[in-house]
ZAMARGU-4260 file (C-alpha; in steps of 0.2 Angstrom, whole numbers, plus 5000, padded with zeros to 4 digits):
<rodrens>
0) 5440/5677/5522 | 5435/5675/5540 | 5420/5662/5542 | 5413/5654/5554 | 5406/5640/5542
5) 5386/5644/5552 | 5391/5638/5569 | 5377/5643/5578 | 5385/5644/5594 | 5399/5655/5589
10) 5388/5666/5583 | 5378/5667/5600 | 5397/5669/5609 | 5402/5683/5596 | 5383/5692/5601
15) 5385/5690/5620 | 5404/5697/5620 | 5397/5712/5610 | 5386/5714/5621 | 5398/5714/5637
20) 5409/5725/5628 | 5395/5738/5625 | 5390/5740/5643 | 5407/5740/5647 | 5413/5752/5639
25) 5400/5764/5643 | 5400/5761/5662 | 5421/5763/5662 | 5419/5781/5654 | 5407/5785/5668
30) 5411/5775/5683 | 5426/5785/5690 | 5421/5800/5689 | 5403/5798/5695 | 5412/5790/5712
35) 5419/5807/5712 | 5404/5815/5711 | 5396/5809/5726 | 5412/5811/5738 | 5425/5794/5735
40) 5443/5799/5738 | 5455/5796/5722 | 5465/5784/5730 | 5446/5775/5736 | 5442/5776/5719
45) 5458/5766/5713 | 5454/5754/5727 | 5438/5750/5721 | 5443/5748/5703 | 5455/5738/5708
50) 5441/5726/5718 | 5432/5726/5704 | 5445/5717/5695 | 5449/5705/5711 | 5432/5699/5711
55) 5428/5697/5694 | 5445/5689/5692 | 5442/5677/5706 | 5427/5671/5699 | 5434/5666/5686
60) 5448/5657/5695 | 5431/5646/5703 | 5423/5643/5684 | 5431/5623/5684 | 5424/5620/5701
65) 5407/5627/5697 | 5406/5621/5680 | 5411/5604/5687 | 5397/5606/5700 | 5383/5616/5692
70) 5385/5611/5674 | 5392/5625/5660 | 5379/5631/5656 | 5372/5635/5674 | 5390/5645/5679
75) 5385/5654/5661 | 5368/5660/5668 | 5374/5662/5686 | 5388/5675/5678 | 5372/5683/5666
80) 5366/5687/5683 | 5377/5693/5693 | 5383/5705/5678 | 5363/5710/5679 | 5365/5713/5698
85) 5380/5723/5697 | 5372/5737/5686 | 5355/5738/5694 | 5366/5741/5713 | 5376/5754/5705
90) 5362/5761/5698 | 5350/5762/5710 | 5362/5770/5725 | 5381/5771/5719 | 5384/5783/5735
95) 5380/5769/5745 | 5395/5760/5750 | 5388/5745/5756 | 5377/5743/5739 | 5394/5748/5729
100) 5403/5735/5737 | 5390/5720/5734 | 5388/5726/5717 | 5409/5721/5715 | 5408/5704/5728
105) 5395/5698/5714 | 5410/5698/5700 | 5399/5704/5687 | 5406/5725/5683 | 5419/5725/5670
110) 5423/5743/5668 | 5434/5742/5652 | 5439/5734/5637 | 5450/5720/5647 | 5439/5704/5649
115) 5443/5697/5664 | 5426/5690/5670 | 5419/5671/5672 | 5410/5674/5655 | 5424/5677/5646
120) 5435/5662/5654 | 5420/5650/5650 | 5417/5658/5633 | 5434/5655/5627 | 5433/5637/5631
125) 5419/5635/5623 | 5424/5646/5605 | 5440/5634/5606 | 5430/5616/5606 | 5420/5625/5594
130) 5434/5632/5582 | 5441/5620/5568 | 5459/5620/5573 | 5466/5630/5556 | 5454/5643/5561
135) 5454/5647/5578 | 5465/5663/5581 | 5453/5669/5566 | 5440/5664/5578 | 5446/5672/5593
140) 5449/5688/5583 | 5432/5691/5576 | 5427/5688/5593 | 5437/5699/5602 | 5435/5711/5587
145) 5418/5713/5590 | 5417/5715/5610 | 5431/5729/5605 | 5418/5735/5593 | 5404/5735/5607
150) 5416/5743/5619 | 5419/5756/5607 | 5400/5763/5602 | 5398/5760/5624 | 5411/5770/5625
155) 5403/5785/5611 | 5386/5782/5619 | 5391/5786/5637 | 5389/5806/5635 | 5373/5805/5630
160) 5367/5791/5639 | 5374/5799/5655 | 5365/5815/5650 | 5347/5805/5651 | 5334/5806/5662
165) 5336/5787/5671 | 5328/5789/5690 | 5312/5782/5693 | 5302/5789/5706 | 5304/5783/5724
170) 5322/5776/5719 | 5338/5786/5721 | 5351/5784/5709 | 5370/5790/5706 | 5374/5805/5694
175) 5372/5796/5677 | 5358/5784/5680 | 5357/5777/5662 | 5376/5768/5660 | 5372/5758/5676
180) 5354/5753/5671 | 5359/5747/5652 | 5372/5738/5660 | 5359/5728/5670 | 5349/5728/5657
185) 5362/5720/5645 | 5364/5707/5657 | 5348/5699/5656 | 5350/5701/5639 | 5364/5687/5640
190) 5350/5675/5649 | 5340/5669/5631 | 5358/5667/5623 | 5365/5656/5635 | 5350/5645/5636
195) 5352/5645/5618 | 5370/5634/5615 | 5369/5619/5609 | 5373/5604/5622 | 5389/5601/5617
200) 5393/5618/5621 | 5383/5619/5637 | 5391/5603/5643 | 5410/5602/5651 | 5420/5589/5641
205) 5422/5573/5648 | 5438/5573/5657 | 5440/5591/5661 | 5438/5584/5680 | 5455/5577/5679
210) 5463/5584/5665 | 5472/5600/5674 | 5478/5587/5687 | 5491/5581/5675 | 5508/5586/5680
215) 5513/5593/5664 | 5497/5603/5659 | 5496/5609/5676 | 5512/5614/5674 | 5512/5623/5656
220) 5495/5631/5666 | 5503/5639/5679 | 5518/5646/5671 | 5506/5654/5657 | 5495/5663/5670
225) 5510/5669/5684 | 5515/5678/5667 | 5501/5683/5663 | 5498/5690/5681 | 5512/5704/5677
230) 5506/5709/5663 | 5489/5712/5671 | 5499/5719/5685 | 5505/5732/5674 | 5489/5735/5663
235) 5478/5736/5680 | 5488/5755/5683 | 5481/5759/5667 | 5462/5751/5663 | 5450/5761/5654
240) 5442/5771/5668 | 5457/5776/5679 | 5464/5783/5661 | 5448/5794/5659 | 5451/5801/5677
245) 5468/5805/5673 | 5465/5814/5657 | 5449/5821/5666 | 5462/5828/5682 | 5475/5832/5670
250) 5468/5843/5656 | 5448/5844/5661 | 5440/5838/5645 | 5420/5835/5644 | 5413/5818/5644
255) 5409/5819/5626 | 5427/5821/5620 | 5432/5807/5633 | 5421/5795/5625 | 5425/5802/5607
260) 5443/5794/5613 | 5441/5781/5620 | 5428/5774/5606 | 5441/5778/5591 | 5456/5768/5604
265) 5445/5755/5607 | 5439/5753/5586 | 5459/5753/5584 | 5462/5740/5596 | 5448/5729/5588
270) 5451/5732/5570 | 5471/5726/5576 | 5462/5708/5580 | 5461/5706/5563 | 5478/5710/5558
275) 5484/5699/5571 | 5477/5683/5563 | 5489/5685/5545 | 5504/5691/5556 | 5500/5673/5567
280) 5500/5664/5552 | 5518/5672/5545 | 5527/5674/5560 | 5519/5660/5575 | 5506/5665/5589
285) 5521/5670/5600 | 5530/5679/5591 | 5515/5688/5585 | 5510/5692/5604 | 5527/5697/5610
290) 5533/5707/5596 | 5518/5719/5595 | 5517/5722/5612 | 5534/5729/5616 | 5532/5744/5603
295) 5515/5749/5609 | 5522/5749/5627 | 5535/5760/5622 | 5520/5771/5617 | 5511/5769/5633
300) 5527/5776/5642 | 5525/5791/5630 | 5508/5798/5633 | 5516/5803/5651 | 5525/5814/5642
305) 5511/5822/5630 | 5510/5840/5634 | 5490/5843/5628 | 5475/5831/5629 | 5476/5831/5612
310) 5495/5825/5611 | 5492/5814/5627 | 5476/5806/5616 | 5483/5805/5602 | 5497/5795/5610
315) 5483/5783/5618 | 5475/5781/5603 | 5493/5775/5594 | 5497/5764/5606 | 5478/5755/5605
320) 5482/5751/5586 | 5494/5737/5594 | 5490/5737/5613 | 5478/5720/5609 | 5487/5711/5596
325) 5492/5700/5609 | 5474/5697/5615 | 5468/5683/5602 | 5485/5674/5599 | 5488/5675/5619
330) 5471/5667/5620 | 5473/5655/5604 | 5491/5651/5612 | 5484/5647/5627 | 5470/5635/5621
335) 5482/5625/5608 | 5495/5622/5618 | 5483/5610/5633 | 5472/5596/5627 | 5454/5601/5624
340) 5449/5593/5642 | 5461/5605/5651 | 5454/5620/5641 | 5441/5628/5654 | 5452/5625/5667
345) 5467/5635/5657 | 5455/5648/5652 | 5449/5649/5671 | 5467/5651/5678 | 5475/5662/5665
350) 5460/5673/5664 | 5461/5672/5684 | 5478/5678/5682 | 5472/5693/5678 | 5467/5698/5695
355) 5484/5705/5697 | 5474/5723/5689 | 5469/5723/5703 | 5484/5727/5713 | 5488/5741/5700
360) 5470/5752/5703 | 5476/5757/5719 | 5495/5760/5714 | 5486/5772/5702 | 5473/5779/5714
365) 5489/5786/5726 | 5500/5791/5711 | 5484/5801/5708 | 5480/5808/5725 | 5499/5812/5724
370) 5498/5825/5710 | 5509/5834/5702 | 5522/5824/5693 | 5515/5806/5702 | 5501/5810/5688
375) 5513/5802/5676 | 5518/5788/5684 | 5505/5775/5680 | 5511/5776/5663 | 5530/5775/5666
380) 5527/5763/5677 | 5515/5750/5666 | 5525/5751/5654 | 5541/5747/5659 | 5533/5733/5669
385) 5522/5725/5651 | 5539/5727/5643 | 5546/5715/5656 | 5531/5702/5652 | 5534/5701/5635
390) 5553/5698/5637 | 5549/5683/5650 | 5537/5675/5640 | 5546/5674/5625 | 5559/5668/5636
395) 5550/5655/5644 | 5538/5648/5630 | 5549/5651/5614 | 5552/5631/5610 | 5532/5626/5613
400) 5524/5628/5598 | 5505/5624/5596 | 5501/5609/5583 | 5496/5618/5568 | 5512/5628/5568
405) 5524/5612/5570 | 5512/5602/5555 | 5515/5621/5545 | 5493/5622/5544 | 5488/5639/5545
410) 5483/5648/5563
</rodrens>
């Protein structure tokens, strides 16, 4: 049974990642096709999507710096805020390019289920110190079960939110006002929660100043996250919001039956969390990582060939079921396998790493401008290229074993 033993500040973590997820997943149903609506090019619409990865990625490359200058739990509010920001720009004039563009330099949007902000680096460090160390994938499970979860009811909400009245008088807003506003709102919803954590939480451990200098660590860091970097390469052709304009170009379905989809593939891909944690403990973090990744892959490269959007869904929603097994052991992995003083600065770097998405968004926006059979591409393409990840890093990382697996302790 799956207990957090009434940690109070893995409790705050688990309500401030369902939170993120939730405004995520609505604005990611709703964010591509509203920069239709009020005139962006496909390809500019991959191009931006694929900025706002950069910059949220980037941001989270800067978390050891800022936490070492501004305290944790400064960086924490500072990322509340500028998550806040992001919303209220889009909201209040999404045709403006200039207000669009600030809204993604702030680092704050996250459009999908992937989690590649500075919260999300920061909170893993912080559910790691947290976790005792038999339980920790559990941990990270729950926790990426539940902004999965939140993803998922954005996700269902997006119709009908994006169907609501949301303009105010005097100020303009874009085609589905509500997503973005919620979105801010959402953010200053993170503020009390973060003021909340306990000191030890709040506070960076000693020694994370010097801890990622050492040659080893720094090492082990980097290798993890130039990985890392191509698997996001190859998820950034696919995130959430450049797959709804795909099926919405491809087979024209309304936004209700968009978000219908994408909620039941994001409750798959949160329910997998949990089955990840028993096939950790039987098989290893790594194994469990690679070994259910390559199958859902191989599904990914199928829905390019689904003939129906009910075929071409239905392949989306398989592939979900085992798309993010990978998600809590990577992250577990990752967190075991540095000491605990390194731990921000390995969460900042490998989450960083996910700014590679960013190169893919454009790569899809032009397979998407292209037409015709180019729609397919993103898929054949990101697939063949995760595929290629998950070989290498097994490669690479098959003889490092975290210490609870060596000692035989549960993960």
């Amino acid at each position: 049974m799956l207990t957090f033993g009434g940690a109070r500040d893995a409790r705050l973590l688990l309500l401030t990642r369902s939170m993120r997820g939730f405004g995520a997943g609505a604005l990611s149903i709703v964010l591509a096709l509203d920069l239709a609506v009020v005139g962006y090019s496909d390809l500019v619409i991959g191009v931006l999507l694929g900025l706002v990865l950069a910059a949220a990625s980037a941001w989270s490359l800067a978390v050891p710096s800022l936490e070492r200058r501004w305290g944790r739990r400064a960086v924490f509010l500072a990322g509340a805020t500028a998550f806040s920001a992001g919303g209220a720009l889009l909201w209040a004039d999404l045709g403006n390019p200039w207000a669009v563009l600030l809204a993604v330099a702030l680092g704050g949007l996250v459009a999908g289920a992937s989690d590649v902000g500075p919260l999300g680096a920061l909170e893993q460090a912080v559910l790691a110190d947290a976790a005792p160390e038999a339980r920790r994938t559990e941990w990270f499970a729950v926790y990426n079960l539940l902004g999965y979860v939140g993803g998922a009811l954005g996700a269902l909400a997006a119709g009908p939110l994006s169907a609501a009245p949301g303009g105010l008088p005097g100020l303009p807003g874009g085609p589905h006002d509500v997503p973005a506003l919620l979105y801010a709102l959402l953010g200053l919803g993170l503020v009390p929660a973060y003021v909340g954590l306990s000191r030890p939480s709040a506070v960076a451990p000693t020694g994370a100043a010097t801890a990622r200098l050492d040659p080893g660590v720094r090492q082990r860091i980097y290798a993890l996250a130039s990985l890392f970097a191509v698997d996001a390469f190859g998820g950034g052709l696919i995130v959430n919001s450049l797959v709804v304009y795909y099926f919405a170009v491809r087979f024209s379905p309304g936004i209700d039956a968009l978000g219908a989809v994408f909620f039941v593939a994001n409750l798959a891909a949160g329910l997998s969390f949990l089955l990840a944690v028993p096939l950790a403990r039987r098989f290893g973090l790594l194994r469990t990582m690679v070994f259910t990744h390559i199958p859902s892959n191989l599904l990914l490269i199928c829905v390019a060939f689904g003939p129906s959007f009910v075929v071409a869904s239905g392949l989306w929603i398989a592939r979900a079921c085992l798309s993010q097994m990978d998600v809590p052991t990577r992250q577990s992995y990752t967190q075991a396998i540095v000491p605990r003083a390194a731990r921000p600065a390995a969460a900042g770097y490998t989450t960083a790493a996910r700014s590679a998405q960013a190169l893919g968004g454009p790569v899809t926006g032009a397979f998407l401008a292209a037409g015709g059979p180019w729609l397919t591409a993103p898929f054949l393409f990101a697939g063949s290229v995760k595929i290629a990840y998950d070989l290498a890093v097994y490669r690479r990382f098959r003889e490092i074993r975290p210490p609870e697996e060596d000692r035989g302790a549960p993960t």
